[in-house]
N, C-alpha and C positions, 0 to 999 in steps of 0.2 A: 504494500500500500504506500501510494507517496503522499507525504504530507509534509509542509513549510510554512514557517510563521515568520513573524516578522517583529521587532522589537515594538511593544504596546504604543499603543497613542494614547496621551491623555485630554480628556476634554473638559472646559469647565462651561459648563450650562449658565453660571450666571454674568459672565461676560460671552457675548455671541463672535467679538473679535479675536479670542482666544482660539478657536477651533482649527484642530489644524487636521491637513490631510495626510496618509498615511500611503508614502508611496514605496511601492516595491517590483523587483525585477526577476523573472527566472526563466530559463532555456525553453525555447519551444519545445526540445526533444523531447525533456521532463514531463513536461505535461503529455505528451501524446502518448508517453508511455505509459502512464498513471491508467488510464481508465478513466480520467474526469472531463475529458476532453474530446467532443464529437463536431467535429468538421472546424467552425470559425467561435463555436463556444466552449466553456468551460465552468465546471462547478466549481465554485468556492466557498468554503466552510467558514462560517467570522463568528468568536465567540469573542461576547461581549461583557466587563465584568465592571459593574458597578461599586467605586470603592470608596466609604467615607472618609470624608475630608477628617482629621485627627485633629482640628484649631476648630471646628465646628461644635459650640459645647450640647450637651445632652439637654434633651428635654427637660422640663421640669416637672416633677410628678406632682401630680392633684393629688390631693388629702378628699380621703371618701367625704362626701356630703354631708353637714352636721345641724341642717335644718330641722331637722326631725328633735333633736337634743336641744337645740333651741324653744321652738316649741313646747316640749315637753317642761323642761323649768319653766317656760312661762306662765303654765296653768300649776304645776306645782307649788311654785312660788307665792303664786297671785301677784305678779308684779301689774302695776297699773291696770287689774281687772275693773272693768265697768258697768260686769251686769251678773245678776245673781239668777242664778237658773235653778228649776225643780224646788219639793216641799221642804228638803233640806237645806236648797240656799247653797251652790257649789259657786264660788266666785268663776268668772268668765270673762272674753274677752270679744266683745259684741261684733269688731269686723271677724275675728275666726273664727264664730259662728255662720255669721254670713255668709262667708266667703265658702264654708264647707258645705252647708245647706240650703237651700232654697225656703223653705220651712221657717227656720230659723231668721232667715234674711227677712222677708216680707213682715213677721212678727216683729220685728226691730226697724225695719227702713219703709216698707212698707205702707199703701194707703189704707191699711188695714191693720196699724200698729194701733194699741194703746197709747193714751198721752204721757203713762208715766215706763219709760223703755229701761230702765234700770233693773227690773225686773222680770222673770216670764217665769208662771207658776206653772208645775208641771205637777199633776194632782194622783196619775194613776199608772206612772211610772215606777218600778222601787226604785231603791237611792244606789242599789249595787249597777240595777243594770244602767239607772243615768249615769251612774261613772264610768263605768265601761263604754260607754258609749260618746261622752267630752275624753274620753282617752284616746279614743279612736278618734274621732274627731282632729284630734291634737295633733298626733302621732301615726296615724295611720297605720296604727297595728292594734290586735287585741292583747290584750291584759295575759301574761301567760298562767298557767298555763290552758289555757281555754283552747288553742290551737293547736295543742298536741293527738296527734289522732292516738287509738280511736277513743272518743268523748265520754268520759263516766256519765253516772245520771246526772249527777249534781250540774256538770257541765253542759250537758246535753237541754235542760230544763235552763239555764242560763243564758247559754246560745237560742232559744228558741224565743224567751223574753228580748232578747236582743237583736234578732231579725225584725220582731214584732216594733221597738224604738226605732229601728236604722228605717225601718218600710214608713213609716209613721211621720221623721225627719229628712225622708228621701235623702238618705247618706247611701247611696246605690252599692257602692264599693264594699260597707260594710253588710248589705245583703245578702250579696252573691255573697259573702266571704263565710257569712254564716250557714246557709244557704247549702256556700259544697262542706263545711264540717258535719254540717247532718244527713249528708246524703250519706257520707262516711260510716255513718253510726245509726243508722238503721236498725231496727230488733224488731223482733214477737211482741216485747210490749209499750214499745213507743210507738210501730211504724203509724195507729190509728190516730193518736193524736198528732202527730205527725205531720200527717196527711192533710187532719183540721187547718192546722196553720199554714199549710205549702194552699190552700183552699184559699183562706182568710186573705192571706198577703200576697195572693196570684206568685207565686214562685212556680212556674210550669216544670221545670228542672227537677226541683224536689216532687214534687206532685207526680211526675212519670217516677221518679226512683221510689215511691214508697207504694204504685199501684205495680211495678214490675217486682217488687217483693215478695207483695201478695201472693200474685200469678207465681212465684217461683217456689213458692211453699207446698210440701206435700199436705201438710193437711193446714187448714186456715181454723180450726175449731178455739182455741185459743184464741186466734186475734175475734172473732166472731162474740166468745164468751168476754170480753176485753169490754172497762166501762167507757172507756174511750167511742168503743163501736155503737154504743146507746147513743153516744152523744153527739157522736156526728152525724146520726141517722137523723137526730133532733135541727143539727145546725150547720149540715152539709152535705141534706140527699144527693144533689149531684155529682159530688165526689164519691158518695156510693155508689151511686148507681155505676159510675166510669170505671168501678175498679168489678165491680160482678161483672159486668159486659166483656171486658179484657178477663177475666178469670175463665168465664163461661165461650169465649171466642167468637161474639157476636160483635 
């Protein structure tokens, strides 16, 4: 095989007057013997090698993101909070309300605010899940460990009060979020109540994963015997009815 190189060229891209051409000479016999060479043409191989400049200093590295830790001492804190939320009175910060909620914002900015905005009474929320929920707000994460799968009851009965707030203050983010941990944790005797809420706060997501449960069960007697199933028969035939139809293959 013939092959010839030629001493490198360097080029510098950021002056264009810099550029130089790289000339080189070899015997016609060489080439015709090669095999790269047919009639008045000839193949040539150029490999090209990109090499940094060593006076060109390093990037500089960004520090991860620390808004969130910001945030979070704020409402920790109470620094310059300006508005008192829920029966317990959680100090707050009325644009990061706003600004996370819709809800929130029209109650405070709104032509449908009360005159006196220092306050907004929240009557029939508990005080754990309104924390959980200006937590989130804040921080955009949940309180751990509420997020570790799969969901105990105590967790599962929290997350579930907590969908119910997030749906309520249209904090969408924290919906879904609740939303996929309980689709997670699904059981015999949650899925009916379950169901109730994925019914109640239109979560279509959770409402197929707790009727494809059903269907997947060899015997459904248990959830059937279940007080849950009295009660949704009471305050959500239609989600009954959609999961016997899917059960029965109608």
């Amino acid at each position: 095989m013939f092959s010839w190189s030629s001493s490198p060229a360097k080029f510098n891209f950021g002056r264009p007057t810099s550029w130089r051409h790289c000339f080189f000479s070899v015997r016609r016999s060489l080439l015709e013997g090669s095999g790269y060479a047919a009639g008045d043409r000839v193949m040539i191989k150029c490999v090209v090698a990109v090499v940094k400049d060593p006076h060109i200093a390093p990037a500089t590295q960004l520090p991860p993101s620390d808004i969130t830790a910001h945030l979070r001492s704020l409402l920790e804190n109470k620094e310059h909070a300006d508005v008192k939320v829920g029966g317990e009175e959680f100090p707050a910060h009325r644009l990061v309300l706003a600004m996370r909620s819709p809800v929130f914002k029209e109650e405070l900015y709104g032509l449908t605010r009360e005159k006196d905005t220092s306050r907004i009474v929240v009557d029939d929320i508990q005080s754990s899940v309104f924390r959980a929920l200006l937590h989130f707000v804040y921080t955009d994460s949940l309180l751990p460990p509420m997020d570790a799968p799969p969901p105990g009851d105590d967790t599962k009965e929290m997350i579930q009060h907590l969908l119910a707030a997030a749906d309520r203050y249209a904090v969408q983010r924290l919906k879904s979020l609740c939303e996929s941990i309980l689709c997670k944790g699904i059981d015999t005797s949650s899925v009916i109540t379950t169901l109730g809420l994925a019914n109640r706060q239109n979560c279509i997501g959770l409402k197929d994963a707790c009727i494809e449960f059903i269907v997947s069960l060899q015997k459904t007697d248990d959830v059937v015997a279940s007080q849950g199933h009295t009660q949704l028969k009471r305050t959500c035939p239609v989600a009954l009815v959609e999961t016997w139809e899917k059960l029965n293959g109608t």
